[in-house]
C-alpha positions in Angstrom: -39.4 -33.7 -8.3 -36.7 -32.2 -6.1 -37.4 -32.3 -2.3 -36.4 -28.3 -2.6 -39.3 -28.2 -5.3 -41.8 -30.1 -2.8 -40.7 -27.5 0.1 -41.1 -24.6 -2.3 -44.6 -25.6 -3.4 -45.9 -26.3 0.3 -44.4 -23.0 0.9 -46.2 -21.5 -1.7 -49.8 -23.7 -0.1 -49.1 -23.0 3.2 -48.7 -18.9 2.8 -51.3 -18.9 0.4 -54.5 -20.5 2.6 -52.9 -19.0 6.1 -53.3 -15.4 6.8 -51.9 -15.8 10.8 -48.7 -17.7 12.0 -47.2 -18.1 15.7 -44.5 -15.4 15.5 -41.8 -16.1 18.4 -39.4 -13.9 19.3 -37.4 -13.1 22.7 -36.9 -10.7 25.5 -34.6 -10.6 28.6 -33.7 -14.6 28.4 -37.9 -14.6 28.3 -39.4 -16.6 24.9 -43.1 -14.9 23.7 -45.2 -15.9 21.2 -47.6 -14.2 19.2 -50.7 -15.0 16.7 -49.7 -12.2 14.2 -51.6 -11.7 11.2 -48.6 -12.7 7.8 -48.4 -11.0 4.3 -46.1 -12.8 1.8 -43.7 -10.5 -0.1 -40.8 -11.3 -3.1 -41.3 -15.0 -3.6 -42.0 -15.9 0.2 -38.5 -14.4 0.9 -40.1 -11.8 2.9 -43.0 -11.7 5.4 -45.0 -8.7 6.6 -47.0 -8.4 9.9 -48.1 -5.2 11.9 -48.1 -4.8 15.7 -48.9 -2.1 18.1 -45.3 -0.4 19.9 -46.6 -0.7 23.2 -46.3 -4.8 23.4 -43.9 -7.1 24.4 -43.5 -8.2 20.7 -42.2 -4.6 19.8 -39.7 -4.6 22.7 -38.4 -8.2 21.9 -38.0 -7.3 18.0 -35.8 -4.2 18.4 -33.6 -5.9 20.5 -33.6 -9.0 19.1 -34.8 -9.2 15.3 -34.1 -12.9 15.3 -37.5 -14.7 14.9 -39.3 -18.2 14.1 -42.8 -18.0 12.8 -44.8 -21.2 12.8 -47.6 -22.5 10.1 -49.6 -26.0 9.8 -52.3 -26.6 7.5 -54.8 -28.2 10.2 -57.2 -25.8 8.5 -57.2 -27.5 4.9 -56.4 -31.0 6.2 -58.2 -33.7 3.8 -59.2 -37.3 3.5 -56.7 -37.4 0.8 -53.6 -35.7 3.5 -54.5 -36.6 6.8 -51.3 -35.6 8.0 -50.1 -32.4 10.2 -47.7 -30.5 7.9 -46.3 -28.1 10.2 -44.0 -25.0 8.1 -41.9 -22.6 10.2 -39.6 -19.4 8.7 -36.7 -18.7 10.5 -35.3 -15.2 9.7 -34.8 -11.7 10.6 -37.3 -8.9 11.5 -36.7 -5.5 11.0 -38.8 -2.2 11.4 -40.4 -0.9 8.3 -38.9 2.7 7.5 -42.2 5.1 7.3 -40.6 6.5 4.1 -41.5 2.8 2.6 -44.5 1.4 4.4 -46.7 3.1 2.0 -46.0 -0.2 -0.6 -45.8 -2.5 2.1 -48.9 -0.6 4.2 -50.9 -1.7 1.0 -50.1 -4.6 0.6 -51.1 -5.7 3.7 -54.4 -4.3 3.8 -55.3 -5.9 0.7 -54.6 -9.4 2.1 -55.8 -8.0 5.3 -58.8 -5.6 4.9 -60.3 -6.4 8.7 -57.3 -5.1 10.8 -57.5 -1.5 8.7 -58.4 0.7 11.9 -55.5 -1.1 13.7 -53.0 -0.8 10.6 -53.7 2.8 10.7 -53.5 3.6 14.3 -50.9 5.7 14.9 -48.9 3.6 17.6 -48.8 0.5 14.8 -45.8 0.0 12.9 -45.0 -2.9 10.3 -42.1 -5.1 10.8 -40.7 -7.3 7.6 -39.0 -10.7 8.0 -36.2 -11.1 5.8 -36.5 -15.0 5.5 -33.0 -17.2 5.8 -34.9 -20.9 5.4 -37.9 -22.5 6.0 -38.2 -25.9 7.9 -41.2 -28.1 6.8 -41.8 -31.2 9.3 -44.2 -33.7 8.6 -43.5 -36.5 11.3 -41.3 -37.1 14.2 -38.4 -38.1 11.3 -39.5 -36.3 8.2 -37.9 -33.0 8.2 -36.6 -30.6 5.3 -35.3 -27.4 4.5 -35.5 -24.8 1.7 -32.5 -22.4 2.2 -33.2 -19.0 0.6 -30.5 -17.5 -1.2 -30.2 -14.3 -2.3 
């Protein structure tokens, strides 16, 4: 098995049993991280999460759509993987267009159905990050990448 093959299927794992990453992003020469709820989109090529337009997140991402977004999988750690996994997607968020956040809107719900009276506030908007690579770490010397191509 290709090590692309092993990145893709922990990709797969890891988007698959979290619902939240560490979203960073930054602002006037200021990092900020966020615990943002994630919906996987087009193969894990794309990742959807909502936020309010009054926070610093919203600020950072319009002027500055370059983001990281950190997983792990201490929450399905086993006898059998004892290990810290940790998975972060580098890429580049943009604004959801209202004209097409019905799709996306619904999407999200479905994987999210708790955060419905915030996803429907009027002052949230969604933002999609269009994926470049994902990094998978799994000790101080065991690092990979899976390079999304169009």
């Amino acid at each position: 098995m290709s090590i692309e093959t092993i990145i893709k299927d922990y990709v797969a794992y890891v988007l698959r049993t979290n619902a939240l990453g560490v979203l960073a992003t930054e602002g006037n020469a200021q990092p900020h991280a966020s615990l943002v709820a994630i919906t996987p989109m087009k193969d894990f090529a794309n990742l959807i999460f909502a936020t309010y337009r009054n926070t610093y997140k919203y600020k950072n991402l319009i002027n500055n759509g370059n983001v990281a977004i950190l997983f792990d999988n201490r929450n399905t750690l086993s006898k059998n993987q004892p290990d810290i996994i940790v998975l972060t997607a580098f890429g580049c968020a943009n604004e959801i267009d209202i004209a097409d956040s019905d799709e996306f809107l619904h999407s999200h719900l479905l994987r999210h159905p708790e955060l419905e009276s915030f996803l429907l506030s009027s002052d949230c908007t969604l933002f999609m990050v269009k994926v470049n690579a994902y990094q998978m770490v799994s000790g101080i010397d065991n690092i990979s990448w899976w390079h999304i191509t169009d």
